[in-house]
N, C-alpha and C positions, 0 to 999 in steps of 0.2 A: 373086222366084223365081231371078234370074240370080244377085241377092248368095249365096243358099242351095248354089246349084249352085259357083259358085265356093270358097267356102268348104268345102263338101265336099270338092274338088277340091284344098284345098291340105291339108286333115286330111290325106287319100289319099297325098299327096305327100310330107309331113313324118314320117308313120306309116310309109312304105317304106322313103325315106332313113335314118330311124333304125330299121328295123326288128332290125339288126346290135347296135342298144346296148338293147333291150331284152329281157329275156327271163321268163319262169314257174316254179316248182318246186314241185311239189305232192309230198307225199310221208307218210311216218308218223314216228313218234316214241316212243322209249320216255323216262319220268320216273323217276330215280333218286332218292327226298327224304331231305335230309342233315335233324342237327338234331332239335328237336323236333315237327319235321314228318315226321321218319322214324319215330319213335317211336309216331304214330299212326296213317298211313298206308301200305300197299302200295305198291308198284312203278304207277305212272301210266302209260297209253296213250292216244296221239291221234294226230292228224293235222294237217298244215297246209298254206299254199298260201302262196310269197312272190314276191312280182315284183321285180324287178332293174332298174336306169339304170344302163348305163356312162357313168358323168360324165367322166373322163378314164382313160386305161392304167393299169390298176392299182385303179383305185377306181370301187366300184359305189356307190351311194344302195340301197336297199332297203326293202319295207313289208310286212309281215308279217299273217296271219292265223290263229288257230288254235285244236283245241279238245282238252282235254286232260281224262282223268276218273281219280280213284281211288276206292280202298276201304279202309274200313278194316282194322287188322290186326287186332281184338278187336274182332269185329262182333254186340257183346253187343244191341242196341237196332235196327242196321240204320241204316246213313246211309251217303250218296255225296257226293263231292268232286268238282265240277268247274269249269274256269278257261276261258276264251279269252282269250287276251291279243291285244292292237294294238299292233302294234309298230312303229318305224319306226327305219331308222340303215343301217349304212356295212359295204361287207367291202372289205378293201385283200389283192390279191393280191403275195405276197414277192416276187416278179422275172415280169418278163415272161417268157409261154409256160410256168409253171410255175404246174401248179393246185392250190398248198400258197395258204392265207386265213387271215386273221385277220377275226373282225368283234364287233360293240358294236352293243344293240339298245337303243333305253326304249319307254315306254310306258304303257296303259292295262293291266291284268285287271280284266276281268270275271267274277267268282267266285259260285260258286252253292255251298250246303248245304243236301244234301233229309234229311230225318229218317222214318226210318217210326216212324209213334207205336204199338206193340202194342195188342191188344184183348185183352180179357179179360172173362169174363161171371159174372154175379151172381146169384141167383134167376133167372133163365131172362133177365135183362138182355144186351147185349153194350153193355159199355164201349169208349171210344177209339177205336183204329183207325184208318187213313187217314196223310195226310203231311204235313211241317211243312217248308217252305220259305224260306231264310232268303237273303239276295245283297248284295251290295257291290261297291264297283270302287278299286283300291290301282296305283298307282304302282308299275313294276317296270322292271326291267333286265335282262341278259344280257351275254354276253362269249365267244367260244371262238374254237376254230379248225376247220378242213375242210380239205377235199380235194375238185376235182372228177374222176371218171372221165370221159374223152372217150368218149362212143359214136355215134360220126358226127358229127353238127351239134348233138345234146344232149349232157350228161353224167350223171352219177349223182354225186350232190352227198352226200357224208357227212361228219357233223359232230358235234364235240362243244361243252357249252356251260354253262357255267354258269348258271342261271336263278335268279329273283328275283322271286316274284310280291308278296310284302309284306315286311316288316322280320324275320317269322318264318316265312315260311314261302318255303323254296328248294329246291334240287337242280340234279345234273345230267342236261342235255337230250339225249339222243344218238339222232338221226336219219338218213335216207338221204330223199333226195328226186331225184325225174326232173324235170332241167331241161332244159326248151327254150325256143327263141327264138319271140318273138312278128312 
């Protein structure tokens, strides 16, 4: 019990000391899809949540979470589009005290396609109907730049980004997220 208590006591201690270098942003997001991913789908909407390590002045570590969903643009059958990516990577701010970022994400998506199957009836039958659910998970990346707004001890974090959920399928990310320190 004493080892228990102590160790607590130093998480407590290490968690204060750096509580300055880490921080949270949770926020929304609109999906712009370029390509022949714009050709089928709408304008995307989600949300996310990232946490932040100041590793040194100028350079955070960061890990990503988030869920992202579109629709079709000729929703002749009825099907939805949606992704979570994991991401994990770096923002480097341009000069100390100036909150102009550059950052670079990789990662997992997790991608989901729902179908609705129409129904249709026969002699007094009803055919079909119901949903066809299809999922995978692809290798992706990101890249942009930001801005933080100071608002006291947080800021308002807005960004744009290149995104990359598979080899066809991209867009860009453009966000605002409330970030504060943990």
């Amino acid at each position: 019990m004493k080892k228990l208590f102590v160790l607590a006591a130093f998480l407590f201690a290490f968690n204060f000391a750096n509580a300055q270098q880490m921080a949270l942003g949770v926020g929304g997001n609109v999906f712009l899809p370029m390509g022949s991913f714009g050709d089928v789908v709408s304008m995307g909407f989600g949300g996310n949540a990232k946490f932040e390590y100041k590793l040194q002045q100028g350079l955070h570590l960061t890990g990503a979470v988030g869920y992202l969903t579109f629709s079709p643009k000729d929703d002749i059958i009825g099907w939805t589009y949606s992704v979570i990516p994991v991401l994990a990577g770096a923002k480097y701010y341009f000069s100390k005290g100036m909150p102009f970022y550059g950052m670079a994400e990789v990662g997992i998506n997790f991608a989901s396609v729902t179908v609705k199957i129409p129904s249709y009836s026969f002699m007094g039958q009803t055919y079909g109907g119901g949903e066809s659910t299809a999922s995978g998970s692809e290798f992706g990346f990101n890249f942009g730049a930001g801005y933080e707004l100071p608002i006291g001890k947080s800021a308002l974090d807005i960004y744009a980004k290149y995104q990359s959920f598979e080899s066809s399928v991209a867009g860009i990310n453009v966000g605002v997220a409330y970030k504060f320190g943990l």
